[in-house]
C-alpha positions as CSV (number, residue, x, y, z in Angstrom):
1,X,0.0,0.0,0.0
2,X,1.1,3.6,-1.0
3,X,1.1,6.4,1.5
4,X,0.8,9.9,0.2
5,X,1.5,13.3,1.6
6,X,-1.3,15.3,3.3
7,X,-0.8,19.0,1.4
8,X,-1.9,21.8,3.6
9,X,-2.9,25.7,2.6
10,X,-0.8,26.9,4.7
11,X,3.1,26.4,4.5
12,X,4.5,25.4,7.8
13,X,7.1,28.4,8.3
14,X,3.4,30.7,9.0
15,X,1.8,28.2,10.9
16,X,5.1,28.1,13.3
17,X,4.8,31.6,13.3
18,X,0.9,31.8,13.9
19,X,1.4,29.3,16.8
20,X,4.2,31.5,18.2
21,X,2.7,34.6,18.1
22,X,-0.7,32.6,19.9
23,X,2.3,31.7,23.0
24,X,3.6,35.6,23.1
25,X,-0.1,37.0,23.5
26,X,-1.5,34.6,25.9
27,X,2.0,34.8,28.2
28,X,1.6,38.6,27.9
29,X,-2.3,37.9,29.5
30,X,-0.7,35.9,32.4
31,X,1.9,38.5,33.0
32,X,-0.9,41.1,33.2
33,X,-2.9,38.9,35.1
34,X,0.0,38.2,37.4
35,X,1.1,41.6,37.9
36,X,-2.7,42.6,38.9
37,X,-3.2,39.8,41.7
38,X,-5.1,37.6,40.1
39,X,-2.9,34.8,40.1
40,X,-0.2,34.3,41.7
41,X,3.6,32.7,40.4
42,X,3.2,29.4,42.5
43,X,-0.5,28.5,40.9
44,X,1.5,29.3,37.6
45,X,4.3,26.8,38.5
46,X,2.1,24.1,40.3
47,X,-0.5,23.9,37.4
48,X,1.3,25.4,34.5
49,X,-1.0,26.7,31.5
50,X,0.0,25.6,27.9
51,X,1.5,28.7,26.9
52,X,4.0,28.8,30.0
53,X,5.2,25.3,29.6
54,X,8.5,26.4,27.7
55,X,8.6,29.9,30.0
56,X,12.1,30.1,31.5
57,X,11.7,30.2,35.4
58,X,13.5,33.5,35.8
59,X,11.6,35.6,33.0
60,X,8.3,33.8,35.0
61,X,9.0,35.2,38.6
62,X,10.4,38.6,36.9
63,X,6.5,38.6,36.1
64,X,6.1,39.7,39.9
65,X,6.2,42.9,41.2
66,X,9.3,44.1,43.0
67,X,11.2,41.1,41.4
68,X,14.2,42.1,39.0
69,X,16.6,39.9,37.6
70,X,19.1,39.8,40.4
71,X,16.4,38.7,43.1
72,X,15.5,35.8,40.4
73,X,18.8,34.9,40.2
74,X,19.0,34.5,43.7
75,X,16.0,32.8,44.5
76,X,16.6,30.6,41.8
77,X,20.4,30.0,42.8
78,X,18.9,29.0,46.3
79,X,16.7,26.1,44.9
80,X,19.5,25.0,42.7
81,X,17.6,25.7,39.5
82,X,19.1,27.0,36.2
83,X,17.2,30.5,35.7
84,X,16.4,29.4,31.8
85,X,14.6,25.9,33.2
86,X,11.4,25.8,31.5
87,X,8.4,26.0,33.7
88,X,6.9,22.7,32.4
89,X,10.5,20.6,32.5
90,X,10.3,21.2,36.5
91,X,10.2,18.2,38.7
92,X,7.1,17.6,41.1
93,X,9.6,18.2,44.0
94,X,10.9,21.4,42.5
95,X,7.2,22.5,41.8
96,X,6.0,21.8,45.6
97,X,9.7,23.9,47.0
98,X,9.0,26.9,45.1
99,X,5.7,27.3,45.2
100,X,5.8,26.9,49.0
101,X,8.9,29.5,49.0
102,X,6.9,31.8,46.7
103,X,3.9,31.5,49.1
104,X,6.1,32.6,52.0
105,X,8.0,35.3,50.7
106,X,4.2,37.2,49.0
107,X,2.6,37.1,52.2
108,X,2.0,40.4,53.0
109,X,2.1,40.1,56.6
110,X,5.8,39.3,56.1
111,X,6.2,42.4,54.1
112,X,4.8,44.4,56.7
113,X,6.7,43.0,59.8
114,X,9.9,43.6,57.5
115,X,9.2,46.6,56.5
């Protein structure tokens, strides 16, 4: 029996880019949505939309406020985890230690008794 090629419309090099440009706007909604409260970092790490799957850890908790690079690359040198990890590529383990750490350090009672 004979297989034959399925031809699409659509040439692969635009559907790559359709599909890329799909990630960029919905990770620019969850940054937004971040940055506002509505969800926090360690919901995004424990239950990790599709478009943040391939997110690097360090542009993720940059998402926060008052987090800059060098406070990533602390926090992220802490937990032993390279800062361009992929969200989705972390380890249950990993998952649970962050987002407990994350928990900890947005608490805003902490903020205020360090303040």
């Amino acid at each position: 029996m004979t297989q034959t090629a399925t031809i699409t419309h659509d040439p692969q090099r635009l559907r790559a880019l359709g599909r890329a440009n799909e990630i960029r706007l919905a990770r620019a909604a969850l940054k937004r949505q971040i940055a506002r409260g509505e969800i926090t970092v360690a919901e995004v790490i424990m239950t990790p939309p599709e478009a943040a799957e391939s997110w690097p850890m360090s542009e993720l908790l940059m998402s926060q406020r008052r987090w800059g690079s060098e406070r990533c690359r602390k926090f992220l040198k802490h937990n032993a985890i390279y800062e361009l990890k992929p969200v989705g590529t972390l380890t249950d383990r990993q998952r649970t230690l962050l987002a407990s750490q994350l928990d900890l350090s947005c608490d805003p009672r902490l903020e205020l008794a360090t303040a």
